[in-house]
Residue, then its C-alpha position, 0 to 999 in steps of 0.5 A: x500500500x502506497x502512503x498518501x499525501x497531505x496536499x500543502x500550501x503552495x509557497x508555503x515555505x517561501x512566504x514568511x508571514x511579517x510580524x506587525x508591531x503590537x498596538x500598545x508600540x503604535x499608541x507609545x510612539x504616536x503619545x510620546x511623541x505628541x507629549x515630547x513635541x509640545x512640551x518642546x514646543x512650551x519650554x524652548x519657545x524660541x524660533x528654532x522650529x526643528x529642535x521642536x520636531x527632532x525633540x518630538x522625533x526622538x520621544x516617539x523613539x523612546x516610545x518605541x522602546x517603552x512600548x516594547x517594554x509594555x507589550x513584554x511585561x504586560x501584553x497588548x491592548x485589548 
């Protein structure tokens, strides 16, 4: 007797399936970022507008590792 074949999925093997970041990063990101921008925007209240722009840029930075961080120790938003 001849052993049958379980049919597969074609590309299959070739097609890895990317992983999204979690909502909790995307929330981190995007209120960090807001929150480092106009706070920059209140303490140097100056004309050098892309020091406003870099420092939110660089919080929304953060926000992604604080959002990691969150989605490691308590998991995503429901």
């Amino acid at each position: 007797m001849s052993k049958s074949k379980k049919p597969s999925m074609a590309g299959s093997k070739s097609r890895h399936k990317q992983k999204d970041w979690p909502l909790v990063v995307y929330a981190w990101i995007g209120g960090l970022g807001l929150i480092g921008y106009i706070v920059a925007e209140m303490v140097i209240n100056t004309r050098p507008h892309p020091l406003h722009w870099l420092t939110g840029l660089l919080a929304g930075v953060l926000g992604y590792f604080v959002g990691q961080l969150w989605y490691h120790q308590f998991g995503d938003i429901d």
